[in-house]
C-alpha positions in Angstrom: 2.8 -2.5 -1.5 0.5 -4.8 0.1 -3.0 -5.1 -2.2 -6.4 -6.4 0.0 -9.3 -6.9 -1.9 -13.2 -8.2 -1.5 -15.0 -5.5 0.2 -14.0 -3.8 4.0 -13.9 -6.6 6.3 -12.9 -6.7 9.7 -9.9 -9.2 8.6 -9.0 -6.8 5.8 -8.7 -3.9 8.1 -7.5 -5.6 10.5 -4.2 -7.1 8.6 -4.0 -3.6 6.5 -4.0 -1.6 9.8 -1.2 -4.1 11.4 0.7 -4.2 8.2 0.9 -0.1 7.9 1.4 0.2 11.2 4.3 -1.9 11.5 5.5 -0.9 8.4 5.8 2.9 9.4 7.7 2.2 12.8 10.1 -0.1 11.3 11.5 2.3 8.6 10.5 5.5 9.0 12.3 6.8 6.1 9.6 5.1 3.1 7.1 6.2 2.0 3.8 4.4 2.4 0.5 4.9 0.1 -2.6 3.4 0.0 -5.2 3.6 -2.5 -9.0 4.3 -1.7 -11.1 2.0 -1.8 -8.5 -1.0 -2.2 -7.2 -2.6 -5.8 -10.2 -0.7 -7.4 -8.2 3.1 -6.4 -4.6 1.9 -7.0 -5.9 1.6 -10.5 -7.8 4.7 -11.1 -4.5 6.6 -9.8 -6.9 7.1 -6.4 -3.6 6.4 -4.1 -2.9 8.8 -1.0 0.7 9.4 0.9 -0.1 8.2 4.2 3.1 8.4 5.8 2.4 11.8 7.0 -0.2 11.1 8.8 0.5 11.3 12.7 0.9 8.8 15.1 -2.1 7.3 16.3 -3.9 8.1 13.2 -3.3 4.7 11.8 -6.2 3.8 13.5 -8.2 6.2 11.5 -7.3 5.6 8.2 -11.1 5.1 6.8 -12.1 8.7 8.6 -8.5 9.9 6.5 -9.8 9.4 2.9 
């Protein structure tokens, strides 16, 4: 689980999207979730399977929640 928080930033997205993405073609058997609006949804039970998603819609994780 990689947790970002302080607010959407490019760095933030930037180093989430590379981490996800990389993470996903590396092993494609886990399972990868991320929680909506950062630390803040993980804790409210906000979290979202995003391993489904198709490729090329990495890019468009902020459009997915």
């Amino acid at each position: 689980m990689i947790v970002q928080s302080g607010g959407p930033t490019a760095v933030i997205n930037s180093t989430a999207y590379g981490c996800i993405k990389e993470f996903m073609a590396f092993n494609g058997t886990a399972t990868v979730y991320a929680g909506l609006y950062g630390v803040q949804g993980i804790l409210k039970g906000k979290i979202r399977n995003i391993s489904s998603l198709p490729p090329g819609r990495v890019e468009f994780l902020p459009c997915y929640f």
